[in-house]
C-alpha positions in Angstrom: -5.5 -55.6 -65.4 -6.6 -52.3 -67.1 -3.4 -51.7 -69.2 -1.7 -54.1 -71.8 1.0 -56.5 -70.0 3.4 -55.1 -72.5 3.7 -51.6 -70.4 6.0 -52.0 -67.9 5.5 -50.7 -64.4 7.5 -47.1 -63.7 9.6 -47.8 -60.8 8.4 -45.3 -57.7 12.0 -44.4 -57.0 12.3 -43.3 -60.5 9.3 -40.8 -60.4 9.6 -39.7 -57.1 13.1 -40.2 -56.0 16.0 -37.4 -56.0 16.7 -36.4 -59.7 20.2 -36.8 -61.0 19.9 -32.3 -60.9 17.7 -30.0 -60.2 17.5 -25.9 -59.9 20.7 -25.4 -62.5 21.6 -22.0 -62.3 24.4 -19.7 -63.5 26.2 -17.3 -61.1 25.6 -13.8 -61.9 29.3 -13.5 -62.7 29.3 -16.3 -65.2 31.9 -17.9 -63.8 30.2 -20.9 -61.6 27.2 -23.3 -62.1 25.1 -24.8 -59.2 22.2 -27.1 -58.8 21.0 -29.3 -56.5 21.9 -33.1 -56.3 21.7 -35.8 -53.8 25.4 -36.5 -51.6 24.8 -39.6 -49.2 21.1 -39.8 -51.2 20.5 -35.8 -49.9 19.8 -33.3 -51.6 22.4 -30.8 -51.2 23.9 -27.6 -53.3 26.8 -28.5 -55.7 29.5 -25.9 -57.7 31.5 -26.2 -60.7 33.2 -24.0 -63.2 30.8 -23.1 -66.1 34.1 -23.6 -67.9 33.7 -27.4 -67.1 30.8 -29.2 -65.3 33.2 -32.3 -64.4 34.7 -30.5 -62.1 32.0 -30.4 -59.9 32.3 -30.2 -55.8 29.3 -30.6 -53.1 29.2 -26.8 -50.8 26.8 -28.9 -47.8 26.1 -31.8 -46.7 22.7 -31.8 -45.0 22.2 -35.3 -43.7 18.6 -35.7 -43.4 16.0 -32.9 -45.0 17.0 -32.2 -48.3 17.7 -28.4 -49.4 14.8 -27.0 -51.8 15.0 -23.3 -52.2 18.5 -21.3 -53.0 20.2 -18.5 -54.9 22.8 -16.8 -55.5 24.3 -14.0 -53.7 24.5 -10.8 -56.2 28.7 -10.1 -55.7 28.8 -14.7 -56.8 30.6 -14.9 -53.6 28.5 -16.8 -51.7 25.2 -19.0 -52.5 22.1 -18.7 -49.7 19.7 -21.4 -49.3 17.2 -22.0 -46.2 16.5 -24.9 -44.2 14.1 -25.6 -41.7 13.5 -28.4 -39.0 11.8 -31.6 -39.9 9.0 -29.6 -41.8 7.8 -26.8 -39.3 8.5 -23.9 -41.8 11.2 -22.4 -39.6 13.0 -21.4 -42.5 16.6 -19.8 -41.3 19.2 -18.5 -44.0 22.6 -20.0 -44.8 25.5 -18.9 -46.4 28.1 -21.2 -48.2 31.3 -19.2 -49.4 32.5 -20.3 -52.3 36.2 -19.8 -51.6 36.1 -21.5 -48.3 33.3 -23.9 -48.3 31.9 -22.0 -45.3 28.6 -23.0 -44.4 27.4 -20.7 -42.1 23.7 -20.3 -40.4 23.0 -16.0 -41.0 19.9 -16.2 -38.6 20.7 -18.7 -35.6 17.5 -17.9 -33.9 15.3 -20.5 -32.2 11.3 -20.7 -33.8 12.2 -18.0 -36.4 11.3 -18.0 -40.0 13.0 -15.4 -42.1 11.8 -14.1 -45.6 13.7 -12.3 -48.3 12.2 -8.8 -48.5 15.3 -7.0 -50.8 18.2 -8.2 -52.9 19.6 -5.5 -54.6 22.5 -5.8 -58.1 24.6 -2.7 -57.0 24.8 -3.5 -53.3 25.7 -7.2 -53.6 27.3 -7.7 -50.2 23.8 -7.2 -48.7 20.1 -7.8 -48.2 17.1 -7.2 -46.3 15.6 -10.3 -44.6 12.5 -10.0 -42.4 12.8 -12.1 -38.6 10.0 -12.9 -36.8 12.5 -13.8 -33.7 11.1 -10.6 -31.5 7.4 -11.6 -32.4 5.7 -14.6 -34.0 3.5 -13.0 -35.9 4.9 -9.5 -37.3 8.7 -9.4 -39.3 10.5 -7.1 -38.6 13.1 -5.7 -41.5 16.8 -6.0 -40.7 19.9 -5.7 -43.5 21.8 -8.4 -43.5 26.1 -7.9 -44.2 26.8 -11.1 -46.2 29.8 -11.3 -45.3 29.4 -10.5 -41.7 26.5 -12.0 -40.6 25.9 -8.7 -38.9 22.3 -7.7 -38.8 20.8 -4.2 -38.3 17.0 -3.5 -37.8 15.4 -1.1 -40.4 11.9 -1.5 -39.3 9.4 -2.7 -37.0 7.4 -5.1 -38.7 3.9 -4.6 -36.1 1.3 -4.2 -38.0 2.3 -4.8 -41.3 2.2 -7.7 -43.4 4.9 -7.3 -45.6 7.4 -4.6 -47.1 9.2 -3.9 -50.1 12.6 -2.7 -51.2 14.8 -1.0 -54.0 17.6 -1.4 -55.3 19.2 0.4 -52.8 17.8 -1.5 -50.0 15.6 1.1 -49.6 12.3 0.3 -48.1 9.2 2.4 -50.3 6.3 0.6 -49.5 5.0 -1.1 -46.6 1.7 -3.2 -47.1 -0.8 -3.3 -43.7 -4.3 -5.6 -44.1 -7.7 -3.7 -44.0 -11.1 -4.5 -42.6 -11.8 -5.1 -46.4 -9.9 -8.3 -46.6 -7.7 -6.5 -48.5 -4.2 -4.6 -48.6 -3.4 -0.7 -47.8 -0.3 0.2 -49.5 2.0 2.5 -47.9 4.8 5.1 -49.4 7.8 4.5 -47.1 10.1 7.7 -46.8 13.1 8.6 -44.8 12.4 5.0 -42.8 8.9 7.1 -41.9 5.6 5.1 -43.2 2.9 7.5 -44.4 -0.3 8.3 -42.8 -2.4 7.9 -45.4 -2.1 4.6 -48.0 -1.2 5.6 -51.8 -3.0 2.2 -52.8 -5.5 -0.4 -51.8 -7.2 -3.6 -52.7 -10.7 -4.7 -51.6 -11.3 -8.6 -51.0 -12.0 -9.1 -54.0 -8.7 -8.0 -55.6 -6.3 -9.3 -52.8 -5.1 -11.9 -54.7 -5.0 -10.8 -57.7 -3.0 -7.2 -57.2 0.6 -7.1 -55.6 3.5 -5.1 -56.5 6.1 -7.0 -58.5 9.1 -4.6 -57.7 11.0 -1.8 -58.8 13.3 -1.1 -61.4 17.0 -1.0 -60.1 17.1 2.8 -60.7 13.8 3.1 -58.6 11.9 5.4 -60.7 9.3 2.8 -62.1 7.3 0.5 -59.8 5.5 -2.9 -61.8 2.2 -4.2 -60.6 0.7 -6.8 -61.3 -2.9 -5.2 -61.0 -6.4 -6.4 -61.3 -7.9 -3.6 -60.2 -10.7 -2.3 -62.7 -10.2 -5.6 -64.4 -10.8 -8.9 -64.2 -7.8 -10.7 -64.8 -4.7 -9.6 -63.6 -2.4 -7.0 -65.8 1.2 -6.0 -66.0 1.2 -2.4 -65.0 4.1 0.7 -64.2 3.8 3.2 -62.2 6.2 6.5 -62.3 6.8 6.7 -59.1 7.5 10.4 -59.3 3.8 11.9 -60.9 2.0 8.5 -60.3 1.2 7.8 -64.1 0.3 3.8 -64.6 0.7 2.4 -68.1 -0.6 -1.0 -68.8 2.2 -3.2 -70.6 -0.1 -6.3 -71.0 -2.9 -8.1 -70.0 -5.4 -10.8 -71.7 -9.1 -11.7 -70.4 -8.4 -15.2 -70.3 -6.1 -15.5 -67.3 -3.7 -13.4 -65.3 -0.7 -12.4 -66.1 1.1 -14.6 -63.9 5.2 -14.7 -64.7 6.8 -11.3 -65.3 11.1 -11.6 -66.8 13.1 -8.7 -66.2 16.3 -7.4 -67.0 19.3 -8.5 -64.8 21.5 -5.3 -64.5 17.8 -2.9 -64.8 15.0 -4.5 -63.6 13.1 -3.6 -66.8 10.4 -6.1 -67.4 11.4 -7.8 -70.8 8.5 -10.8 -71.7 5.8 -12.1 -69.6 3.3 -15.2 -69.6 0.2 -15.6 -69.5 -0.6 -19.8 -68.4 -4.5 -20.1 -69.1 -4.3 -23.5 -71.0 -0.5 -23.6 -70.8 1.9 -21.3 -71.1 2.7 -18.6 -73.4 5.5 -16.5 -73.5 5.5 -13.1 -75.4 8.3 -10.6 -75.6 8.0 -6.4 -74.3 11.6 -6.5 -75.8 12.1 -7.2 -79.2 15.4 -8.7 -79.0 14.1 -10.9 -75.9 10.8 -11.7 -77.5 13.2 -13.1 -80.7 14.9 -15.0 -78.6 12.4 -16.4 -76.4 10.6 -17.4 -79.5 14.3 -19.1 -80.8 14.3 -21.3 -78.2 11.1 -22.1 -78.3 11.8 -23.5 -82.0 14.9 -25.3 -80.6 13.9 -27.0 -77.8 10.5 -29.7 -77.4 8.2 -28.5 -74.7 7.4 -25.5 -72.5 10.6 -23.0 -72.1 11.3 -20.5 -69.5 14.8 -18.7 -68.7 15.5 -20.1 -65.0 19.1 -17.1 -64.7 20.6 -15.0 -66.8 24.7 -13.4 -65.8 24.5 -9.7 -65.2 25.8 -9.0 -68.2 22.5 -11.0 -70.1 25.3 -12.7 -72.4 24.9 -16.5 -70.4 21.3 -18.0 -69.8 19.8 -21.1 -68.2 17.3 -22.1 -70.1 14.7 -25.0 -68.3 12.3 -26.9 -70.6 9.4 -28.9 -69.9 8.9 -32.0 -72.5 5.9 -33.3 -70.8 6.1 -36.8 -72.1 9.9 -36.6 -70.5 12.0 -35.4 -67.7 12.8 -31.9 -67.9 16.2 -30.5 -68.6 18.1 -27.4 -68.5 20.3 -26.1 -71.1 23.1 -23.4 -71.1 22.4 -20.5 -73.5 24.8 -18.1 -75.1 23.0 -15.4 -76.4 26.5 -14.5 -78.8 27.3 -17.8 -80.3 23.5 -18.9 -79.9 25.3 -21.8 -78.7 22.6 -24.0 -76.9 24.0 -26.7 -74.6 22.6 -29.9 -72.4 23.6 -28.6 -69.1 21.6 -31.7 -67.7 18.6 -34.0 -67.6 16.9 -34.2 -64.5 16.1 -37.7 -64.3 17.6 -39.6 -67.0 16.1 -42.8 -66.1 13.2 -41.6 -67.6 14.2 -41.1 -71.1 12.3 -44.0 -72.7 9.8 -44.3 -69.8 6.2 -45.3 -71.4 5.6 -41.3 -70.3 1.4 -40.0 -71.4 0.7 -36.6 -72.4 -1.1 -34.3 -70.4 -4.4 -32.9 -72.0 -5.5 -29.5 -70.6 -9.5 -29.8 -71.2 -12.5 -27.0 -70.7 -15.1 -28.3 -68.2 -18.4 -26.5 -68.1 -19.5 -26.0 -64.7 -23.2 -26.5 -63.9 -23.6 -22.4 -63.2 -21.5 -21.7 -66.7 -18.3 -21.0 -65.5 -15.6 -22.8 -67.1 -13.3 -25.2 -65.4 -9.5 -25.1 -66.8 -8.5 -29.2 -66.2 -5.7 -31.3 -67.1 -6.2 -35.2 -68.5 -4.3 -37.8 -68.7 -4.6 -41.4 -70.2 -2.9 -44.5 -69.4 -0.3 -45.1 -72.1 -2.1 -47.7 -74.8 -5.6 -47.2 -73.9 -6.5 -44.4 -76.5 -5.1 -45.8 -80.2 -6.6 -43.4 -81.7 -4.7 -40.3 -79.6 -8.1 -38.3 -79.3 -8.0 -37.8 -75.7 -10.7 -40.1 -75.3 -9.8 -44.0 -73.9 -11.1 -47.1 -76.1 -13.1 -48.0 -73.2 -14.2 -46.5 -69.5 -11.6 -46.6 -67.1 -11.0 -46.5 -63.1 -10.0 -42.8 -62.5 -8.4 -40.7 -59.8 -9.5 -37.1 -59.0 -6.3 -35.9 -58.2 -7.1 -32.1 -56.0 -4.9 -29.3 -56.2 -3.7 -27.6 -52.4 -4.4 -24.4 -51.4 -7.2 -23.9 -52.0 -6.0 -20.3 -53.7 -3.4 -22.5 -55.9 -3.8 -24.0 -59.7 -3.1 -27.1 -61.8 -0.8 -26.1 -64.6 0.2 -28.0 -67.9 3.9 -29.9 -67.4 5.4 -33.1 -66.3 3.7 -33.9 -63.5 5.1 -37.2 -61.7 1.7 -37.8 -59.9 0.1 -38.1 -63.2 2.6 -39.9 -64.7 2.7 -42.9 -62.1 -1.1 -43.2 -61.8 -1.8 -43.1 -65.9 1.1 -46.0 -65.3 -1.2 -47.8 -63.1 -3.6 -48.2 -65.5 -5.6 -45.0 -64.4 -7.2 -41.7 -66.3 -5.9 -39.0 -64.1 -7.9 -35.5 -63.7 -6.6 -32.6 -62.0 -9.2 -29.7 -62.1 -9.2 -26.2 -61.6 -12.2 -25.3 -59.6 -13.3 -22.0 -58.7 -11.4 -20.3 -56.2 -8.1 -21.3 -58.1 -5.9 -18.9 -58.6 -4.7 -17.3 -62.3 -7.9 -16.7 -64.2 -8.7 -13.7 -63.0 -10.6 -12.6 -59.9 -14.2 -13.6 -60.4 -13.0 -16.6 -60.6 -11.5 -16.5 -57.1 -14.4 -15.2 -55.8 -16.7 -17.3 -57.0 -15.3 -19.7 -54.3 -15.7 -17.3 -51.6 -17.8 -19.2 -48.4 -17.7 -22.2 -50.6 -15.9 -24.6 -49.2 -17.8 -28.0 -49.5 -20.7 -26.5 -51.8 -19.7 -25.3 -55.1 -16.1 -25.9 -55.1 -17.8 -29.4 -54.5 -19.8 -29.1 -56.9 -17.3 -28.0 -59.5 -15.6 -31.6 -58.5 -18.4 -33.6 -59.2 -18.9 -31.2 -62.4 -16.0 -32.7 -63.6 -16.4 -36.4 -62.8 -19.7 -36.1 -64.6 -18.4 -34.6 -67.7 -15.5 -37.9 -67.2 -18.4 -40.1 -66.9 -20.3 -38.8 -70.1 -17.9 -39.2 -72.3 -16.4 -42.4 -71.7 -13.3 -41.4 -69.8 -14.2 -42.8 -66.2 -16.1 -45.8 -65.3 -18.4 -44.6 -62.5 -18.2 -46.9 -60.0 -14.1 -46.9 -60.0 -13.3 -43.0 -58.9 -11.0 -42.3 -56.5 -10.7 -39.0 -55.1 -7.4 -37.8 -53.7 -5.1 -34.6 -52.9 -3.1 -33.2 -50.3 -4.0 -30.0 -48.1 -6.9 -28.0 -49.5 -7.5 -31.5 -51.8 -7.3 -33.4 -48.4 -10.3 -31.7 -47.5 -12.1 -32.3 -50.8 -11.0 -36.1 -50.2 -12.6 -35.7 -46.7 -15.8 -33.8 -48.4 -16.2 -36.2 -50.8 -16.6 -39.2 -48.9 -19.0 -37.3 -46.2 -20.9 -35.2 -48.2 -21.3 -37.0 -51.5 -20.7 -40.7 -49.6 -21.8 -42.8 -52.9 -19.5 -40.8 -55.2 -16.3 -42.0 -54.5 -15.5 -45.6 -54.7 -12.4 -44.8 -51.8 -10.4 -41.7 -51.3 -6.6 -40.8 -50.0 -6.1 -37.5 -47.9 -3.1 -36.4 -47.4 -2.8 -33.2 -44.6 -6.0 -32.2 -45.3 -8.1 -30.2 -42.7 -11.2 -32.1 -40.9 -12.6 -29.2 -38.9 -12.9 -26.0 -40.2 -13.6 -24.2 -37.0 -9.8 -26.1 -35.5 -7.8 -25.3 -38.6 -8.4 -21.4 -38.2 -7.6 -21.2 -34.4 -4.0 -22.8 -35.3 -3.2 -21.0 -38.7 0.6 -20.3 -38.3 1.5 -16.9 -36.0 2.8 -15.3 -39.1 -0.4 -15.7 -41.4 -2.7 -13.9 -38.7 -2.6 -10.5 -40.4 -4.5 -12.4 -43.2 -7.1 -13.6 -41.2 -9.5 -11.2 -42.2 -9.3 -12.7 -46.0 -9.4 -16.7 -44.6 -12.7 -15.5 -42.4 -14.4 -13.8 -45.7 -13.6 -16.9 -47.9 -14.0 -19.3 -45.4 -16.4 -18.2 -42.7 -15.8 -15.9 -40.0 -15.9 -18.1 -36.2 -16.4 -15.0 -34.7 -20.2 -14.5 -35.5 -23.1 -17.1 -35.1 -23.6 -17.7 -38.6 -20.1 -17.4 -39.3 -19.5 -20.4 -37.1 -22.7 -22.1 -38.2 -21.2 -22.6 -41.6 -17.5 -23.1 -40.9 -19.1 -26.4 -38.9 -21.8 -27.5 -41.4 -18.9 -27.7 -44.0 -16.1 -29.6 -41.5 -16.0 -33.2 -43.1 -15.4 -34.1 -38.9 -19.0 -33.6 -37.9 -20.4 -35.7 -41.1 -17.9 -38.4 -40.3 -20.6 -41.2 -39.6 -21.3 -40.8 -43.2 -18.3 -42.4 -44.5 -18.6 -46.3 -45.8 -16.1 -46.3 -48.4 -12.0 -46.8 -47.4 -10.4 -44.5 -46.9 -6.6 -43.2 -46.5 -4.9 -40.8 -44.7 -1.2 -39.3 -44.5 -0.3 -36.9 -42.1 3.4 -34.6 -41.1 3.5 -34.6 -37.3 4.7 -31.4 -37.5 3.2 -29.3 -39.9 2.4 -25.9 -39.0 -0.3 -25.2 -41.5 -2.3 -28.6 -41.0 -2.2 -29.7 -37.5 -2.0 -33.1 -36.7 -5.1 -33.4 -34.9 -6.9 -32.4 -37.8 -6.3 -35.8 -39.4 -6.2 -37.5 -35.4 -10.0 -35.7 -34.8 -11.6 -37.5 -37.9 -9.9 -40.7 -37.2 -10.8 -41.0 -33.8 -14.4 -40.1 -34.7 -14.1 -42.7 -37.4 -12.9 -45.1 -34.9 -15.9 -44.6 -32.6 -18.2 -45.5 -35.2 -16.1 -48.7 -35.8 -15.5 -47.3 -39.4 -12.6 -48.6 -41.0 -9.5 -46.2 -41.9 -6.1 -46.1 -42.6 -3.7 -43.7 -40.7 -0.1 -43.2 -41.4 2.3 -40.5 -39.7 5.5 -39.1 -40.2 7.4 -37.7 -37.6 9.6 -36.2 -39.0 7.6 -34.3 -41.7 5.4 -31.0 -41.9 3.2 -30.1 -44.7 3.6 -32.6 -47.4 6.8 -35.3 -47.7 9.6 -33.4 -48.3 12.3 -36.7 -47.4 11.9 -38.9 -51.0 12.1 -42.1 -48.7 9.0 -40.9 -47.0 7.1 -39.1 -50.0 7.9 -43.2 -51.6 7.0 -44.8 -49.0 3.2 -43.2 -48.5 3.0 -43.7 -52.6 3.5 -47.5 -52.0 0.8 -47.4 -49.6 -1.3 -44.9 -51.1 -0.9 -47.3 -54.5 -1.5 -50.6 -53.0 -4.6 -49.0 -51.7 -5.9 -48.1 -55.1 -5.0 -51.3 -56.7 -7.3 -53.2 -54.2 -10.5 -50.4 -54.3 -10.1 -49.6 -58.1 -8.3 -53.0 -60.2 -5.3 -51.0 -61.4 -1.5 -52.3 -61.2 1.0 -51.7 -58.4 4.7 -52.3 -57.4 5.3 -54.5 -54.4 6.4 -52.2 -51.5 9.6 -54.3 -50.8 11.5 -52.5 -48.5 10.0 -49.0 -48.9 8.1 -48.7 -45.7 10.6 -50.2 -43.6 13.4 -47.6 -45.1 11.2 -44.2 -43.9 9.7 -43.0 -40.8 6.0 -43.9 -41.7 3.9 -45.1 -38.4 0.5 -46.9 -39.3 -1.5 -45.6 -36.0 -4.4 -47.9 -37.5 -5.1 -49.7 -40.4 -8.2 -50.8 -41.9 -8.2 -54.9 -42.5 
């Protein structure tokens, strides 16, 4: 055992089953809450009066997938949500009235997935949505009548890899990928896109510089803008005489969250998240209040809606060492109200803190990580564990994604197990400005590696990880650093669990979705390009497939049989290979899944599996499976004895 007896296990269904709530939001009106919350144990939209919360009444009743994205429609007639099929990213829009109950599908189109490109406050009945129903990869720009259903085409979307909108539900810019890997941006006028681009990014700034949308009356457009910088800043532009003004910016991190004003669209407060997140007010008044509730409430704050008229808030806080919440906020009274608690159960849970940490790379840069202990094995709270323990390398997706600071359920049931759990940053992660990014840039497998191994070293050294107990695991971009680590760096790792993570580099890029094409310039200059000898040279000598004979310690997989981003012969190619090799592994598939578990019962299910597994290559505890497996979808297409 590696944690007192006096701990008690955290149920799985308790970390990583539906919440009571989630996604509480007020209805620009005022008038009506939503959230989500399980009906028949699925997740599914739910109403009441913001005058009473008992009087609450489920608007769908999906049966299988759960809902995970919605708002609300401007004129709080009608909420919108999307929903796709068994996890291949189809996405279509529905529309529940709130009068009738109608649940209605807006875009019945077979292998379509429709984005949002304009909501607009003065034309609420209304939107644009982009459908990629004429042509896979390009979406084209149609307003959609709300009420209706009827759908006009504004624009062709060929060529260009995104648009946006003003208030109006005017298109002004259209945004078209250069040889550079980066974006041309385009004034839209009259429905006419102009010859010549206003704006542009380089590779080096694509990810970093994007414009964050207009103010309602159109006359200012908000970047968030790396350009001559480093790290992103908050910028406006006048759209009539071009002036830019820079409203914020810090050179630790990007400025990554940007509120506005409901009725205007003028940007109020922003946040910068380098260790975690900071809020700081462009508005007085806001700014006050932001720091108010900051006061009020225990853990990390941000204002999830606000009513049109600013007067009603949601308000969602972050207690780390708890579930989070959401509160209602009247900005009159300053009444502050429990409008729920997400999971309950989890109150007096023996919940850890999360530590965020600076690791120093081996070339200097610095790697922004996030530790945490098993609940009684550092008395002394210094961050440090009275003795060494088994550890798990938990890998962020992506890889152009971050770790932040926050409950984190995944950290929370392995520090349970008995477990120091570290989640790092490495370069190429996104939010700390655009060296940073780059620095990962054809170095898939080498230095990103490196910066992994970095940071098990600096565990190592200072008493946090005992070196022969590491585990290494993650899903999608940290599949493949699961994959990496037990082919490249074999004696690492004491076992590792990859979940939808690419085997062959040269296979994932000839199946990227349709739709992500006009990018590919930017995956081939971060990657390697296929298309030239040394291109190809590299995207194979970093493919965990073609190293697989190096692998001698277990190993786990998990894999969605239809995701769209991760094939599933990306996780079938290294098996097989494994196979012919007689090298033991551990295969589970989910037919009904795409990129990640999105059903609870099947997300549990792998986590008995996946902890079970740890238990018996590391020491720490687990919880019997019971019935787990045998209540989801999970196929074990071979299984190491």
């Amino acid at each position: 055992m590696t944690q007192a007896p006096e701990v008690p296990l955290i149920e799985r269904a308790k970390l990583f089953g539906n919440p009571v709530k989630a996604q509480g939001r007020i209805s620009p009106d005022g008038r009506w809450l939503s959230w989500l919350a399980p009906r028949d144990g699925v997740m599914n939209l739910w109403l009441a009066p913001a005058s009473g919360a008992g009087d609450a009444r489920p608007m769908t009743a999906e049966k299988a997938r759960p809902i995970s994205q919605y708002l609300w429609a401007a004129d709080s007639r009608a909420l919108l949500y999307v929903q796709d099929k068994a996890g291949d990213e189809n996405f279509l829009l529905y529309r529940v009235d709130i009068e009738s109950g109608a649940d209605t599908c807006l875009t019945p189109f077979e292998n379509t997935r429709v984005v949002i490109v304009g909501t607009s406050v003065t034309k609420r009945d209304r939107i644009l949505v982009g459908l990629n129903n004429r042509d896979p990869q390009w979406h084209d720009v149609h307003e959609l009548d709300l009420a209706t259903g009827a759908l006009t085409e504004i624009m062709r979307g060929d060529g260009f890899a995104g648009f946006l909108a003003d208030d109006s539900l005017t298109l002004r810019i259209a945004v078209r990928p250069n040889a550079d890997g980066g974006m041309d941006f385009f004034r839209v006028d009259g429905g006419a896109v102009a010859a010549e681009p206003f704006a542009a990014t380089t590779l080096d700034d694509a990810l970093t510089t994007q414009p964050a949308g207009f103010t309602t009356d159109g006359g200012t457009l908000y970047w968030i803008d790396s350009r001559g910088r480093n790290t992103a800043a908050l910028v406006a532009e006048d759209m009539p005489t071009g002036k830019r003004t820079v409203l914020a910016e810090d050179s630790r991190a990007d400025i990554g969250h940007v509120l506005t004003h409901p009725s205007t669209g003028i940007a109020e407060a922003y946040a910068v998240d380098y260790l975690t997140k900071e809020w700081v007010g462009l508005d007085q008044a806001i700014g006050a209040t932001l720091e108010r509730l900051k006061q009020l409430l225990s853990g990390d704050v941000e204002v999830s809606s606000r009513t049109e008229d600013d007067r009603k808030w949601t308000v969602a806080v972050d207690p780390i060492t708890g579930p989070p919440a959401v509160y209602l906020y009247d900005r009159d009274t300053e009444a502050l109200d429990l409008f729920y608690i997400s999971r309950p159960e989890l109150e007096h849970a023996p919940l850890v803190p999360m530590r965020p940490v600076e690791i120093a790379a081996r070339d200097g840069l610095t790697l922004i990580s996030y530790l945490s202990l098993p609940y009684v094995s550092d008395v002394k709270r210094s961050g440090i564990p009275d003795a060494p323990l088994p550890m798990v390398l938990l890998v962020h997706g992506g890889p152009w994604a971050r770790d932040r600071h926050g409950y984190n359920p995944y950290h929370q049931w392995l520090a349970n197990r008995g477990y120091a759990v570290l989640s790092v940053n490495f370069r190429g992660s996104t939010g700390f400005g655009k060296s940073f990014i780059s620095a990962g840039d054809l170095q898939w497998g080498a230095k990103m590696h490196d910066d992994l191994l970095d940071a098990v070293a600096w565990a190592i050294d200072r008493g946090i990880a005992q070196a022969d107990r590491i585990a290494i695991m993650g899903g999608s971009y940290g599949g493949y650093a699961t994959l990496a680590g037990l082919t490249f760096t074999p004696d690492v790792f004491a076992c590792g669990v990859d979940i939808v993570g690419p085997s062959n580099l040269e296979t994932l890029l000839q199946t990227i979705p349709p739709y992500w094409k006009p990018l590919i310039e930017q995956f081939h200059q971060r990657m390697g390009n296929p298309e030239t000898a040394d291109g190809l040279r590299l995207l194979r000598d970093r493919s965990p497939l073609h190293k697989a004979d190096r692998i001698r310690r277990p190993l786990l997989i998990g894999q969605g049989a239809n995701d769209p981003r991760v094939k599933q012969a990306e996780s079938d190619q290294i098996v097989s290979a494994m196979k012919e090799r007689n090298i033991p592994v551990s295969y589970v598939l989910f037919p009904d899944e795409g990129h990640g578990f999105a059903r609870p019962e099947n997300n549990i299910a792998f986590n008995a599996i996946a902890e079970e597994f740890l238990a018996a290559n590391l020491g720490g505890r687990f919880e019997p499976p019971g019935e787990t497996i045998a209540a989801s979808t999970a196929q074990f297409l071979t299984q190491a004895r």
